[in-house]
MIZA-428582 format. One record per residue (C-alpha): x negated, y negated, z negated; residue in three letters. Coordinates in steps of 0.5 Angstrom, whole numbers, plus 500, padded with zeros to 3 digits. Each point is the difference from the previous one (the first is absolute). Layout:
N
XYZALA/...
//
This chain:
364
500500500UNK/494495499UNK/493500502UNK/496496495UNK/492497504UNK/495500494UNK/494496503UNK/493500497UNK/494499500UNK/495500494UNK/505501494UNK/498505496UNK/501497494UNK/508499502UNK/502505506UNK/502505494UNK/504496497UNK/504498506UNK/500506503UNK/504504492UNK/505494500UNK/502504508UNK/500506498UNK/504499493UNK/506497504UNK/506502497UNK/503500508UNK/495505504UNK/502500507UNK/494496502UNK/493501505UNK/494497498UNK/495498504UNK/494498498UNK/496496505UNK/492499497UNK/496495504UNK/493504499UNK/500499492UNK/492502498UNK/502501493UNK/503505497UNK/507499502UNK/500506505UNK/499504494UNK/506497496UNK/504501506UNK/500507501UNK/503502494UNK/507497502UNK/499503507UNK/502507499UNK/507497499UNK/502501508UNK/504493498UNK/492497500UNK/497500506UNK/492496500UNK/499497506UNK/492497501UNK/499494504UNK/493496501UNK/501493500UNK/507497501UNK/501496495UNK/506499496UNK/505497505UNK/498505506UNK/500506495UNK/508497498UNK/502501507UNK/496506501UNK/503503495UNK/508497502UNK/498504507UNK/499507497UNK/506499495UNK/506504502UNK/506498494UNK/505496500UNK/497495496UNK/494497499UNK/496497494UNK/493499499UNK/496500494UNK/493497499UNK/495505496UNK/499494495UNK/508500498UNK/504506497UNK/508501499UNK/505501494UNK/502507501UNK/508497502UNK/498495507UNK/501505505UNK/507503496UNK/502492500UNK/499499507UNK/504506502UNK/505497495UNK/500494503UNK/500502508UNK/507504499UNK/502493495UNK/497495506UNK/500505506UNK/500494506UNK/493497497UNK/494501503UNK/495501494UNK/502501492UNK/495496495UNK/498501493UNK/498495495UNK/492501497UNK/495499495UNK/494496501UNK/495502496UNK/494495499UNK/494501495UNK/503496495UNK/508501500UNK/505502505UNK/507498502UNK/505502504UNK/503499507UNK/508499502UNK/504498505UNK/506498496UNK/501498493UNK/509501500UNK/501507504UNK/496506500UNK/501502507UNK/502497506UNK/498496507UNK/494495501UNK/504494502UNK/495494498UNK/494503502UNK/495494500UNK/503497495UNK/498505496UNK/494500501UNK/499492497UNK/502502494UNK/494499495UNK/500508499UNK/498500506UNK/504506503UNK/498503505UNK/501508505UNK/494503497UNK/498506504UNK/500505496UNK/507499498UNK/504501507UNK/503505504UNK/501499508UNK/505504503UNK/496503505UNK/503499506UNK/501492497UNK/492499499UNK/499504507UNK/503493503UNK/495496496UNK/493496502UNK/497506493UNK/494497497UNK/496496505UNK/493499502UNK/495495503UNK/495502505UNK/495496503UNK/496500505UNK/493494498UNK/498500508UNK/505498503UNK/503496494UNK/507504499UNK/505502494UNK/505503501UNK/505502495UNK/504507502UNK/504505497UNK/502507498UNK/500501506UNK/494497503UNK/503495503UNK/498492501UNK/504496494UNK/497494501UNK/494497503UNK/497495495UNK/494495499UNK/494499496UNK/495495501UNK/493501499UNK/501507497UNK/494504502UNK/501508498UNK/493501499UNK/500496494UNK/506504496UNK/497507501UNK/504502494UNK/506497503UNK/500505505UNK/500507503UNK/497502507UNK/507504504UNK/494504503UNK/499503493UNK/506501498UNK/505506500UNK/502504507UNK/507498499UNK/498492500UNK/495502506UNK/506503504UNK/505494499UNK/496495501UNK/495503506UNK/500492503UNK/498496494UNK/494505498UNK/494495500UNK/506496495UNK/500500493UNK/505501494UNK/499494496UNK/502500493UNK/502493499UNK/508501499UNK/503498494UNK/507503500UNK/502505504UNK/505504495UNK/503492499UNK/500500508UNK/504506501UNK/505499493UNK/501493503UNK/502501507UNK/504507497UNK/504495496UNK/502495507UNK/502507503UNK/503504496UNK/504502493UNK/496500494UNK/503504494UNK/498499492UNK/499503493UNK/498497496UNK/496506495UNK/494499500UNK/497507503UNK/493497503UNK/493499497UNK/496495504UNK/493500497UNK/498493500UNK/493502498UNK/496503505UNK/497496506UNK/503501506UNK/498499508UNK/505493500UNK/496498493UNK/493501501UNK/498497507UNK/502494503UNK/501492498UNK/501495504UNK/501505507UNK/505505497UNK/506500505UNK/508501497UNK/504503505UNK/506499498UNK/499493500UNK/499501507UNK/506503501UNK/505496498UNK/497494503UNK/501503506UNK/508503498UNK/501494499UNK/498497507UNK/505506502UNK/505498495UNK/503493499UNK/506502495UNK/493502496UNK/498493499UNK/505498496UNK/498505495UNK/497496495UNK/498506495UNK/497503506UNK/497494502UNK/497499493UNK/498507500UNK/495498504UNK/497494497UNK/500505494UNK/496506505UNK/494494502UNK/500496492UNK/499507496UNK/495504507UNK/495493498UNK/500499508UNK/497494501UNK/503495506UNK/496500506UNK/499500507UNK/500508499UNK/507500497UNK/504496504UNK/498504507UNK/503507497UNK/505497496UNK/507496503UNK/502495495UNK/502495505UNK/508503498UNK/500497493UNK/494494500UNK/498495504UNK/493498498UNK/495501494UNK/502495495UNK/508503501UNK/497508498UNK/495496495UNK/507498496UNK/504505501UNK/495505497UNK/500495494UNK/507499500UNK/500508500UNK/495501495UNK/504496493UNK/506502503UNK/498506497UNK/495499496UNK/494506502UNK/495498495UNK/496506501UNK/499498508UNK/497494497UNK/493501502UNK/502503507UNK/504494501UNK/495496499UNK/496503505UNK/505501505UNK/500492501UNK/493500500UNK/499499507UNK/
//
C-alpha cells in the first residue's frame, strides 16, 4: 500500500533508529527502499540486519546525491502511496496508520501530513498545522507559513498519493556546464525547468559544490548522456520546499495535527554545510514564474508576503544576480519599494531571530 524512500549517505549513528521506527509501524502493508548513496561508513552493516525482512530492499548507488536519490527511489516505487524519510528522521509507531486514516476520511486530497517534532541541541518543539481542529484540509497554506512558529510541510511527514507525486517536478537538481557558462534546473525527469543565470561564477573555484556527472552512478549517466561534461552542483536550498509548494497551488493537502514525525534538527546536512551567498532557492523561482503565468496570484497577499518571508529568512543578498533569476516585477517596481515592504514586513510580524540575516540582507 506505501512505499517508504529511506535516503542515506554516512549515517550510521542514525540509520538504525530510522529504520526501527518502520519497522515498529503499527500499520505493516508498507515497502522500503533504502537507497544508499555510497556510505563509506558503517551504514552498509547496520542496514543488513533490516534487509531479511522481504518489505526492506537495500539499494546501492555512487554519488546522486540526495535530490537525485529521492527521485530514483520515486522511479522503482510501486505502492500507491508514497512517502520519503530521511535517515536522520524517525517516526511515531502510529504516522502511517493516520495516514491511512486520514486518506479514507480525505480521499480527494492528493497528500496527507502530519505534525512533527524539531529536535534541537537545547530543547524541542512541536509543529502543527491548526490550533482548532484535529484534522481537515489545508486552505491557507501561505498564510500559514508566516506564523511566528514558522509552520512548515516537513518532508518526513508527508504521503503522496503516488500517481498525484507522478505528476509533479519531484525534487529538482541544478546542473552546469563551466565551459559553456550554462545552468540548468531539471526534474524528476530529466527534463529542463529553467534555465538560469549566474554572473561571475567559476566552478572550479567551488570543487566542494560540485560533482562531476561523468563520475557518477550509471542511472545518472544513461539520463543525462547530452550533459555528460556538465556537472551537478550543490547550491540549491530548498528542493522539498519547491515541490510542498507547488504540490499545494496544484493539489488537495490533508492534515492531522498529532505529532508522529521527528525531524532532527542537529545533524549537518548538505543545504546547511556548504553555501553562502551563492546558495540558490528553487521554490522562489517557481512562484515567481507561477505568478508571471497567473495573475489572479498576484493578488495574493499571503503568497506575495510569503515570498518576502523566503528572501529575508534565506539572507540573500539583492544583487544583479538575484534579479536575472528571480521576477518581482508582478509586485514591485523599484529598489526603494522592495526595501519598504520588506521593513513593513518584518515589524508586521516581528521575526526577532532573523534579526541578523535581515541586516545582511539589506547590506548591498
Amino acid at each position: 500500500m506505501i512505499s517508504i524512500i529511506v535516503t542515506n549517505y554516512n549515517k550510521e549513528k542514525y540509520i538504525e533508529r530510522c529504520l526501527n521506527s518502520i519497522k515498529n509501524q503499527i500499520y505493516k502493508k508498507f515497502e522500503v527502499l533504502i537507497i544508499d548513496d555510497d556510505s563509506t561508513d558503517r551504514s552498509h552493516t547496520i542496514i543488513s540486519k533490516f534487509i531479511t525482512d522481504k518489505r526492506f530492499k537495500y539499494i546501492k548507488t555512487k554519488k546522486l546525491g540526495n535530490s537525485f536519490s529521492k527521485n530514483f527511489g520515486a522511479k522503482l516505487a510501486n505502492r500507491n502511496f508514497i512517502t520519503f524519510l530521511d535517515s536522520d528522521d524517525f517516526w511515531e509507531k502510529n504516522f502511517l496508520l493516520e495516514v491511512i486514516n486520514l486518506t479514507k476520511k480525505y480521499p480527494s486530497a492528493g497528500a496527507y501530513i502530519t505534525g512533527y517534532r524539531r529536535i534541537y541541541s537545547s530543547h524541542s518543539d512541536k509543529v502543527k498545522y491548526s490550533y482548532n481542529k484535529k484534522t481537515g484540509i489545508v486552505l491557507d497554506y501561505f498564510k500559514r507559513r508566516l506564523d511566528p512558529d514558522s509552520w512548515g510541510i516537513h518532508t518526513s511527514s508527508i504521503v503522496f498519493r503516488k500517481n498525484k507525486f507522478d505528476t509533479t517536478d519531484g525534487f529538482p537538481t541544478l546542473i552546469f556546464s563551466n565551459i559553456k557558462k550554462e545552468f540548468f534546473m531539471i526534474d524528476k525527469n530529466f527534463q529542463k525547468l529553467f534555465e538560469l543565470q549566474f554572473k561571475n561564477f567559476n566552478i572550479k573555484k567551488n570543487p566542494d559544490k560540485n560533482r562531476n556527472i561523468k563520475k557518477c552512478d550509471k542511472y545518472l549517466k544513461s539520463n543525462l548522456k547530452e550533459y555528460l561534461n556538465y556537472k551537478i552542483l550543490f547550491v540549491l536550498n530548498g528542493e522539498d520546499q519547491y515541490l510542498h509548494d507547488k504540490f499545494y497551488l496544484e493539489n488537495k493537502i490533508a492534515f492531522s495535527n498529532k505529532i508522529l514525525s521527528n525531524w532532527d534538527g542537529t545533524i549537518l546536512n548538505q543545504s546547511t554545510k556548504y553555501f553562502g551567498e551563492k546558495k540558490f532557492l528553487p521554490h522562489l523561482l517557481m512562484l515567481t514564474k507561477k505568478i508571471e503565468t497567473n495573475k489572479k496570484l498576484v493578488r495574493d497577499k499571503s503568497l506575495l508576503n510569503y515570498i518576502y518571508y523566503i528572501i529575508m529568512s534565506s539572507g540573500s543578498r539583492i544583487n544583479l544576480q538575484f534579479f536575472l533569476n528571480y521576477n518581482l516585477s508582478y509586485f514591485v517596481s523599484s529598489y526603494k519599494i522592495f526595501y519598504k515592504k520588506i521593513i513593513l514586513f518584518k515589524y508586521k510580524y516581528k521575526f526577532s531571530r532573523f534579526k541578523q540575516r535581515y541586516l545582511s540582507f539589506l547590506n548591498v
